[in-house]
C-alpha positions as CSV (number, residue, x, y, z in Angstrom):
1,X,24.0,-1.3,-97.1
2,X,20.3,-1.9,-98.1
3,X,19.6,-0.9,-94.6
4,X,21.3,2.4,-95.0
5,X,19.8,3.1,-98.0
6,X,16.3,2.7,-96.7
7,X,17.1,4.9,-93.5
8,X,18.0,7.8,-96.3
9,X,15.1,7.6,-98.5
10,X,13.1,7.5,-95.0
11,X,14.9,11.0,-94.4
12,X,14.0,11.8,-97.7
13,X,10.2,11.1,-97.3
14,X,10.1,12.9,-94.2
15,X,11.5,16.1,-95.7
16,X,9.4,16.0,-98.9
17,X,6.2,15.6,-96.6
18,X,7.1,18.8,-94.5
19,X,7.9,20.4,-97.7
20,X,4.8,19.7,-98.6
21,X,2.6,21.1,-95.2
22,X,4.7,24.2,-95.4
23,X,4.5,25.1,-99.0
24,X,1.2,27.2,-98.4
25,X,-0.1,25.4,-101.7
26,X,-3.8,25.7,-102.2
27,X,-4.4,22.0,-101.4
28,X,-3.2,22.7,-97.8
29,X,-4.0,26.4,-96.9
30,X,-7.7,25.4,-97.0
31,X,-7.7,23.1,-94.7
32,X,-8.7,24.1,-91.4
33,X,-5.6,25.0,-88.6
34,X,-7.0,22.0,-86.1
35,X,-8.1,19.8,-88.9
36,X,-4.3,20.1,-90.4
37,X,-2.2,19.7,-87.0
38,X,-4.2,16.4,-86.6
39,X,-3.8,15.7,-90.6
40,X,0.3,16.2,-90.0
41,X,0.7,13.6,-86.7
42,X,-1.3,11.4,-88.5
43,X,0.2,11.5,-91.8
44,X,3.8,11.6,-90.0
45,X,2.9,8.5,-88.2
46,X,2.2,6.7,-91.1
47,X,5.5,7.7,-92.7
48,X,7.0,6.5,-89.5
49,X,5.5,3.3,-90.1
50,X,6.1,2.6,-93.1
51,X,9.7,3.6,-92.7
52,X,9.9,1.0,-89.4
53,X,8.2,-1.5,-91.7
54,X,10.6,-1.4,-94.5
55,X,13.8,-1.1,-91.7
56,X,12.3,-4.6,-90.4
57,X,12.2,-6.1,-93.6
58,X,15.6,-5.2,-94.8
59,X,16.7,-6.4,-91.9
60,X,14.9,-9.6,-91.7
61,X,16.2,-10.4,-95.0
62,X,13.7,-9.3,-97.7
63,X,15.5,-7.1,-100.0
64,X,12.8,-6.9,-102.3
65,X,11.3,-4.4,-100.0
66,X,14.7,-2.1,-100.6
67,X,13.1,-1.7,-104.0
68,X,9.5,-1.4,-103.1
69,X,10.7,1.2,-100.8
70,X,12.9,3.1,-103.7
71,X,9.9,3.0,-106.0
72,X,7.6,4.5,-102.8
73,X,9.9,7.3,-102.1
74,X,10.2,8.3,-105.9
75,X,6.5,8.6,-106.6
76,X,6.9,10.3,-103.1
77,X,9.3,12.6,-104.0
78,X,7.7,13.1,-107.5
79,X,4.7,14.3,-105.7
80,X,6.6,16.5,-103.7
81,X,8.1,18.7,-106.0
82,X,5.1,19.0,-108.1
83,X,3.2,20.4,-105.5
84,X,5.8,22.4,-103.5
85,X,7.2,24.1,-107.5
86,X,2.9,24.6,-108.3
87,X,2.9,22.3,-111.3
88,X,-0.1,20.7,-110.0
């Protein structure tokens, strides 16, 4: 189950963090085209990472990591939506 849940908040951070590139906001419309394509496969690759990380904890046994990975994906998410709704 913990394994599950991580995979889902893993989807979850990937989808808030192309939310984010393709909001337009101001933060990311003045970056430069090239400097942002390399900006997004690095910053995806991280995710990636950190989602493989987590999955190899889980599975290894370490379920504290289920709730280090919770608390990551809602600061994640938090950040999200107050850049892609303009709060920030």
């Amino acid at each position: 189950m913990a394994i599950i849940v991580t995979f889902l908040l893993g989807l979850g951070n990937f989808a808030w963090h192309t939310a984010v590139i393709q909001s337009g906001h101001r933060m990311i419309s003045d970056v430069q085209p090239a400097s942002l394509r390399i900006i997004r496969l690095i910053s995806l690759s991280l995710e990636f990472m950190l989602l493989c990380l987590a999955l190899y904890a889980v599975k290894s046994g370490h379920t504290a990591w289920v709730w280090a990975y919770i608390s990551y994906s809602a600061i994640n998410g938090g950040a999200a939506w107050l850049i892609v709704s303009r709060r920030i």
